[in-house]
C-alpha positions in Angstrom: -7.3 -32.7 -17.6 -7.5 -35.8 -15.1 -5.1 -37.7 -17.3 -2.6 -34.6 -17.1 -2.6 -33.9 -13.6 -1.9 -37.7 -13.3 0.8 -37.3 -15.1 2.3 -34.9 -13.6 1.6 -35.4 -10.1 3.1 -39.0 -10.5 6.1 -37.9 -11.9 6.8 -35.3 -8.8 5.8 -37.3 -6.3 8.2 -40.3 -5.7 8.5 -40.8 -1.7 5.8 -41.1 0.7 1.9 -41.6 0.0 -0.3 -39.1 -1.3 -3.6 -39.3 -2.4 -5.3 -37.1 -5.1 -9.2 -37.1 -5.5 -10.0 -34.7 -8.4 -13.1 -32.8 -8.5 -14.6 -35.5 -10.6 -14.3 -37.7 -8.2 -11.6 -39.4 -9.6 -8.8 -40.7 -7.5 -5.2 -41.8 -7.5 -2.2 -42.5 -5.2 1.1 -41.0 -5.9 4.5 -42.0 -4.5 6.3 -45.4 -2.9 3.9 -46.1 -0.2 6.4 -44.7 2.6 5.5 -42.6 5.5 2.4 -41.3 7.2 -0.5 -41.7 4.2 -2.3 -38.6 3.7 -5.3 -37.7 1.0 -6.2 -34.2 -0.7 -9.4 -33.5 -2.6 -9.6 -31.0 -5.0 -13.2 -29.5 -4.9 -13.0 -27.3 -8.8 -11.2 -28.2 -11.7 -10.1 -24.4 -11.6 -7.6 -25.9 -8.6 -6.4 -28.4 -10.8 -5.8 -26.1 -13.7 -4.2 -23.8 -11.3 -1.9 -26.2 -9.8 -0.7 -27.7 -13.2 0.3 -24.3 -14.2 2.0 -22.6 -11.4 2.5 -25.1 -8.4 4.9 -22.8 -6.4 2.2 -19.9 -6.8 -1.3 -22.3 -6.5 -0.6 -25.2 -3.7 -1.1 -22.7 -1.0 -3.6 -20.2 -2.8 -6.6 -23.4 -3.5 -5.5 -24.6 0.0 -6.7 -21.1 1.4 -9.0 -20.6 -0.7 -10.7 -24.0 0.7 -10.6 -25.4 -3.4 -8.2 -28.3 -2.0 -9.5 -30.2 1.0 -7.3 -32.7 3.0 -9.3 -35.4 3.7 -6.9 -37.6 5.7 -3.6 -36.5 7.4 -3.1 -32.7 8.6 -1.9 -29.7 5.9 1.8 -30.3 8.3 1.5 -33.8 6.8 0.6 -33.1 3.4 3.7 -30.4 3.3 5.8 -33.1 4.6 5.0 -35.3 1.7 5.4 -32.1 -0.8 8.4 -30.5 0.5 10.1 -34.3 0.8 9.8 -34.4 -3.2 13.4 -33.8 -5.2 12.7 -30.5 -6.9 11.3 -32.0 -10.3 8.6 -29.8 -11.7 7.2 -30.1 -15.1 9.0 -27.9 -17.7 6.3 -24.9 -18.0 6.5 -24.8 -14.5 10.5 -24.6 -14.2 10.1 -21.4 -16.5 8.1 -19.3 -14.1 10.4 -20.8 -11.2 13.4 -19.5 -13.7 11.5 -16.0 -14.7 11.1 -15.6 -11.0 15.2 -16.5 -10.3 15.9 -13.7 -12.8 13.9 -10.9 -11.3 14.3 -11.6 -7.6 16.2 -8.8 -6.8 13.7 -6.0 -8.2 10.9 -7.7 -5.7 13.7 -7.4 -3.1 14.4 -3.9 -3.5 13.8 -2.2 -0.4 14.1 1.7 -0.4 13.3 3.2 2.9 9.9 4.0 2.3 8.5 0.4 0.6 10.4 -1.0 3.6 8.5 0.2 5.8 5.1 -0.4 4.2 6.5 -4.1 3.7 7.0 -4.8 7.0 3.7 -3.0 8.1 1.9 -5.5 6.2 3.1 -8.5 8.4 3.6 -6.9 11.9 0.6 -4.3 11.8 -2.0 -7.3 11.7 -4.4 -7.2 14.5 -2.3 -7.7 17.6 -4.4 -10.7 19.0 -3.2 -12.5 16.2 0.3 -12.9 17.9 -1.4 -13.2 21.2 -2.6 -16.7 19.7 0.8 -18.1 19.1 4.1 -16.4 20.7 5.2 -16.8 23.8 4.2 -14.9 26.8 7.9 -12.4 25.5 6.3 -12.5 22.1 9.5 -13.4 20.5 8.6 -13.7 16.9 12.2 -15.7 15.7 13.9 -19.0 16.2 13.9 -19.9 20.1 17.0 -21.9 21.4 16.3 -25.7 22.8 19.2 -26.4 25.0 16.7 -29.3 26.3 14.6 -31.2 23.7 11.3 -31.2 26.7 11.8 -27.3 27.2 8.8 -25.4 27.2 8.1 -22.6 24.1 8.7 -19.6 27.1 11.9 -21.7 28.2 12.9 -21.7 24.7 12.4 -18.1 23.8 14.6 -17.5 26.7 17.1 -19.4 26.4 17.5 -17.8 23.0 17.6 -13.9 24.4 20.7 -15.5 26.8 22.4 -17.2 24.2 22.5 -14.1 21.9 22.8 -11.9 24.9 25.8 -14.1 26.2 27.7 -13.8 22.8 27.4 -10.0 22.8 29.5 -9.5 26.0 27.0 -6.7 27.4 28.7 -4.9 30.4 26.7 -2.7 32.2 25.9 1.2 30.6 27.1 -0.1 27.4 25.2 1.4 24.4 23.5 -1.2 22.3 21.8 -1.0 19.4 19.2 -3.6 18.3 18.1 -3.3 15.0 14.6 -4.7 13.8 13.9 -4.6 17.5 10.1 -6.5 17.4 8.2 -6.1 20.7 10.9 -5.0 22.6 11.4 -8.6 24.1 15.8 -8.8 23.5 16.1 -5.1 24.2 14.0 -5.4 27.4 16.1 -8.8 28.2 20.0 -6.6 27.6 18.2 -3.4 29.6 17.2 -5.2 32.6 19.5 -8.1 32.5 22.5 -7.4 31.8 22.4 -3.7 32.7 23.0 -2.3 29.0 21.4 1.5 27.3 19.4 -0.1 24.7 18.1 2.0 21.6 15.3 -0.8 19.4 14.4 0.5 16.2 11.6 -1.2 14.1 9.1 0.0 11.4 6.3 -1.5 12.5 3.5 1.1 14.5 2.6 -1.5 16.4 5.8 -2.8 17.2 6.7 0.8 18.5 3.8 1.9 20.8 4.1 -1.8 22.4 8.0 -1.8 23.0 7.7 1.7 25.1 4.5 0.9 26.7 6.3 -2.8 28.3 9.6 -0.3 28.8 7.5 2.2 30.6 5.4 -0.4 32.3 8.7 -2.1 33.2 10.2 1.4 34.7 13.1 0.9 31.9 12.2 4.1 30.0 15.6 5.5 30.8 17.7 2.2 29.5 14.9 1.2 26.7 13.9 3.4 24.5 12.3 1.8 20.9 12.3 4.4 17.6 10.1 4.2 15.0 12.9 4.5 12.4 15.0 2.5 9.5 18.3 1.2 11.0 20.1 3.2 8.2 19.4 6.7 10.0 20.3 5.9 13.4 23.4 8.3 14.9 25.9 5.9 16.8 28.2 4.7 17.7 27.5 1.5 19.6 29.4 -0.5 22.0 26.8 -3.8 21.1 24.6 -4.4 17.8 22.2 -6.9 18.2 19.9 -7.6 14.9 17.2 -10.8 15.3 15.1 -12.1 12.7 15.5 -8.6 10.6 18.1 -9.7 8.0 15.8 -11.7 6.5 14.0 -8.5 4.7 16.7 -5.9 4.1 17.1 -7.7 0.3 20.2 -8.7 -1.5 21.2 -5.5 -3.6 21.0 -4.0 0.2 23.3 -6.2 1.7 26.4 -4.2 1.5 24.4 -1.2 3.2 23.5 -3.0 5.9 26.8 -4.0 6.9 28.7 -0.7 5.5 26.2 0.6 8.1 27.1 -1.4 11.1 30.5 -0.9 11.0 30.1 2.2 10.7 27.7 2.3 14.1 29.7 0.2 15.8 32.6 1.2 18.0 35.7 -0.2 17.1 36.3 -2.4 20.4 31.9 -3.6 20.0 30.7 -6.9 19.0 27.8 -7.5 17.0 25.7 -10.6 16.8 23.3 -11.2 13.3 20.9 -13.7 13.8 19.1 -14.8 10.8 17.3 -17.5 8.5 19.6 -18.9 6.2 19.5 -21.5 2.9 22.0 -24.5 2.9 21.8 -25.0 -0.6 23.1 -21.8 -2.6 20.9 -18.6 -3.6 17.4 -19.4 -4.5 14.3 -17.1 -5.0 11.4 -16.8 -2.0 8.8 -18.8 -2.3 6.1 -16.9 -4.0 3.2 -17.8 -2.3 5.3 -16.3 1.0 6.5 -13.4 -0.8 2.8 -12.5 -1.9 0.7 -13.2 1.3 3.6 -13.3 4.3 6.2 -11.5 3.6 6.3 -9.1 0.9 10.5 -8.3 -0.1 11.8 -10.8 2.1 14.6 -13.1 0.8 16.5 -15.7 3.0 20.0 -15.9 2.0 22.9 -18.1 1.8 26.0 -17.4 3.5 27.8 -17.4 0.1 25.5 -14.3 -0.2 26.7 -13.0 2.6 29.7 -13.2 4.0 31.1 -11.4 1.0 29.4 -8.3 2.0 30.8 -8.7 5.7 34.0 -8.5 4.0 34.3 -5.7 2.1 32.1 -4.0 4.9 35.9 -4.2 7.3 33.6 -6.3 10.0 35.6 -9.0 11.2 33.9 -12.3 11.8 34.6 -13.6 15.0 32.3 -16.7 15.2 29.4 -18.6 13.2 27.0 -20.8 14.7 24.6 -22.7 12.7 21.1 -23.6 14.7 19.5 -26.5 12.4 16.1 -28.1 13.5 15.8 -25.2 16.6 13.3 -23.1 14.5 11.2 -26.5 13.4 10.6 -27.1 17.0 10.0 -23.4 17.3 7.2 -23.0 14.3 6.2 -26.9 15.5 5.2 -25.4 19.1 4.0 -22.0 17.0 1.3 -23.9 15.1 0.0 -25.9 18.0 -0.8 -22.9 19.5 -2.3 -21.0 16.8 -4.4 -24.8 16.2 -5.9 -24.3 19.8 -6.8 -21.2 19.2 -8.1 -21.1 15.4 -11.9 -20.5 16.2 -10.8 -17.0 17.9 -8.5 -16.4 14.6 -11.2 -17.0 12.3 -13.3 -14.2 14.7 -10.6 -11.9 14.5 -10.0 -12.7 10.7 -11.9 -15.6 9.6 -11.8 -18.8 7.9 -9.5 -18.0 5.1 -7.1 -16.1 6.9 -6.7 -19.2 9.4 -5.9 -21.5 6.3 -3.7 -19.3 5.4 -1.4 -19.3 8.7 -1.6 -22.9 9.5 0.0 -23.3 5.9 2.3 -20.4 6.4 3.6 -22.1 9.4 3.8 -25.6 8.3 5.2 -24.8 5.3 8.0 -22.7 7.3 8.4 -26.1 9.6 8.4 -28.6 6.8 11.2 -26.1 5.2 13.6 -26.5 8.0 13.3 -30.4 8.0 12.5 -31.1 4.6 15.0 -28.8 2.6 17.9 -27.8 5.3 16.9 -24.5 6.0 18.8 -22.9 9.2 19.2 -20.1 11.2 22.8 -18.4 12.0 24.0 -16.6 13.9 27.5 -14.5 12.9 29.6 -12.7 15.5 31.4 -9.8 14.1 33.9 -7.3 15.3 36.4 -4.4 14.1 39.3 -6.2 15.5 41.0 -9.4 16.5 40.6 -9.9 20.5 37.8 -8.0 21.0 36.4 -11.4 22.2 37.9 -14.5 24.1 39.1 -17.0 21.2 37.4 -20.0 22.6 33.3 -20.6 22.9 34.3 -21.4 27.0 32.9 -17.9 27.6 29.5 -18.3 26.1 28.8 -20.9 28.4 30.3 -18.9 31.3 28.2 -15.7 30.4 24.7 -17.6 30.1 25.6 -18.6 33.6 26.3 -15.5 35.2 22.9 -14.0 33.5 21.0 -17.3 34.5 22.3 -16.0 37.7 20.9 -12.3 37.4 17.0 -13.5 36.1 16.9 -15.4 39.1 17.5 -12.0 41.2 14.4 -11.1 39.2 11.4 -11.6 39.8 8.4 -12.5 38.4 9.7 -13.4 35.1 9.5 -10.9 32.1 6.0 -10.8 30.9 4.4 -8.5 28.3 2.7 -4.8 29.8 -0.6 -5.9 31.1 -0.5 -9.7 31.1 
C-alpha cells in the first residue's frame, strides 16, 4: 500500500513541496521543492486506501474526519499545493471523475420541491454559524475590492453599489431580486436608491430574517421578502437583480430561468446576473462540495450560458468578469470563521469546523489556483435601454455614495 500511494502521489504532485507521513510512519516528499513547504499525516491506512481510490470524493472527507492531520503549513496551504497540481489523476480515478461528467445533470436536476430542500440544507444551518464569518450585511457572495486595504464591510458594500449602479434603479421602480439571501441588496435598492423591492428565497431562515431587518428598518412597505421559487412570481419588473443564486438552478434549467426573466421583466428593465463562473469549459462540481455544501449546485461556463440568454430574447448589454475579488472575499471569510472556531465547534463541533475551514479554502484556492470567476451579465429587451459606454456606472456609484452618506448609521442587521 505505502509503495502505491508513493506512486501515485509522486506522479500528481509536480510543483511545490508536500510532505506525506503514512500511518506507518513512513514518510516522503512529493513535488520540486517550490513554495511554502507543508506536511500531512495520515493517521489510518483506511485514509490512504480512501484517497488512492476516490481523491476528488476522500481528500476532504479524512481531512474532516480528522484521519489526515497537517502537521506543518495550514489546510489553505496544503490546498494551494493540491489545487496548483495539472489535473493528472491515476486512471481508476479519472473513471469515477468521467462517470461523474456523464451523470451531472441528473444530480443537477432541480424541480421546485428538491430545490427548495437543497437549498434548506445550506442556508437553514444554525444562524450563528454565519454570524461567525459574514459581514455585519451578511452578504453571503463575492464582495467588490475597488481598494486592495478595503475592509470585508467596505467590500460587501461596494459590491451592493456596483450591482445597484448597473441596474439603473429610479425611484418606485419595481424590482425583483431573485435568491434574495438576508435581505442585504434588496434592503440596499429599497432604501438607497428608492426602488419597490419584492426578494424571494427558499430558505426559512432566510425569509423570517429579511422581513424582520425590513420591519426593523420601517421598509415593510418597499421590502417585502417571499418565501417562494422565482419561477412563480407574477411580474412584471422594471429591475431583476439575481446574486449568488444561479449557481444552483442546474443546467437542464437554464433555459427556464431565463425564459422566465424575460418574461418578468418589462420590456424597457435591465437585469443584472451575478454569478460564479468556470474559465475553462463545462466541468462537473466537485463532489466532496456537492455532497456536504451544496447539494445540486453546478457553476457554469459562459459557453453554458449565454446560449440560453439567447434563445431566451434577453439582450446582453454588458459582461464583466470579477477574477481574484471572491479569493479576497472567502480569504477575509475564513479568517473570520478561524477566530471564531471554538464557538463553531460549540454550536456544531469539531468535525463540522473541519469541514468549513476546508470548504472555504478549497473555494479560495479555486479562484487562484484553477481561474474560477465571478460575472456579472447585464441584460435587456432592447438596444438603448442603457447608456452605451461604462461612464455611467461610475457616475451612478457616485450619486448613491452620495445618498448612504445622507444615511445614517450604516445598514446593520435587525438587532445588532
Amino acid at each position: 500500500m505505502s509503495f502505491l500511494l508513493k506512486s501515485v502521489l509522486r506522479r500528481f504532485f509536480r510543483y511545490g513541496s508536500i510532505t506525506f507521513i503514512t500511518a506507518d510512519g513512513q514518510s516522503f516528499t512529493c513535488g520540486d521543492g517550490t513554495g511554502t513547504p507543508v506536511t500531512v499525516r495520515f493517521t489510518t491506512h483506511s485514509a490512504q486506501r480512501r484517497l488512492l481510490l476516490d481523491p476528488e470524493m476522500a481528500f476532504g472527507e479524512i481531512y474532516m474526519d480528522g484521519e489526515l492531520v497537517i502537521e506543518q503549513g495550514s489546510i489553505t496551504d496544503v490546498l494551494a499545493v493540491v489545487l496548483g497540481q495539472p489535473y493528472d489523476l491515476p486512471g481508476w480515478a479519472k473513471l469515477h471523475h468521467l462517470q461523474r461528467f456523464l451523470i451531472r445533470r441528473w444530480h443537477q436536476f432541480n424541480p421546485m420541491g428538491l430545490a427548495k430542500r437543497r437549498i434548506q440544507s445550506h442556508y437553514d444551518l444554525d444562524s450563528r454559524i454565519y454570524s461567525l464569518f459574514l459581514d455585519s450585511d451578511r452578504q453571503y457572495s463575492c464582495a467588490y475590492f475597488e481598494q486592495p486595504d478595503m475592509s470585508l464591510d467596505e467590500a460587501q458594500l461596494a459590491k451592493r453599489r456596483h450591482v445597484t449602479a448597473k441596474l439603473l434603479v429610479q425611484p418606485d421602480q419595481h424590482v425583483l431580486d431573485i435568491g434574495s439571501g438576508w435581505g442585504g441588496l434588496g434592503l440596499y435598492i429599497a432604501e438607497i436608491a428608492g426602488g419597490l423591492v419584492t426578494g424571494v428565497t427558499l430558505s426559512n431562515e432566510q425569509f423570517e430574517m429579511s422581513n424582520q431587518r425590513a420591519k426593523a428598518k420601517g421598509l415593510s412597505q418597499r421590502a417585502k421578502f417571499l418565501l417562494e421559487d422565482y419561477r412563480k412570481v407574477p411580474g412584471p419588473f422594471d429591475r431583476i437583480v439575481s446574486v449568488g443564486m444561479f449557481e444552483h438552478v442546474g443546467i437542464d434549467h437554464y433555459q427556464t430561468y431565463f425564459d422566465r426573466c424575460a418574461e418578468l421583466l418589462k420590456d424597457d428593465g435591465v437585469m443584472v446576473l451575478h454569478a460564479i463562473g468556470r474559465s475553462e469549459g463545462p466541468d462537473i462540481t466537485n463532489p466532496w462540495v456537492a455532497k456536504y455544501i451544496f447539494p445540486g449546485g453546478y457553476i457554469p461556463a459562459l459557453s453554458e450560458v449565454l446560449p440560453r440568454i439567447e434563445r431566451s430574447g434577453l439582450l446582453v448589454d454588458d459582461i464583466e468578469i470579477l477574477r481574484l475579488h471572491y479569493a479576497d472575499t472567502l480569504k477575509a471569510w475564513h479568517e473570520r470563521f478561524l477566530a471564531q472556531q471554538e464557538e463553531a465547534a460549540r454550536i456544531y463541533d469539531e468535525r463540522f469546523v473541519r469541514m468549513w475551514r476546508f470548504y472555504l479554502a478549497c473555494s479560495e484556492m479555486s479562484f487562484r489556483k484553477q481561474n474560477m470567476m465571478v460575472f456579472q451579465i447585464q441584460l435587456s429587451k432592447r438596444q438603448g435601454v442603457v447608456p452605451i459606454t461604462r461612464d455611467y456606472i461610475a457616475r451612478e456609484e457616485q450619486r448613491l455614495r452620495g445618498l448612504e452618506a445622507a444615511k445614517a448609521p450604516p445598514l446593520q442587521i435587525a438587532g445588532e
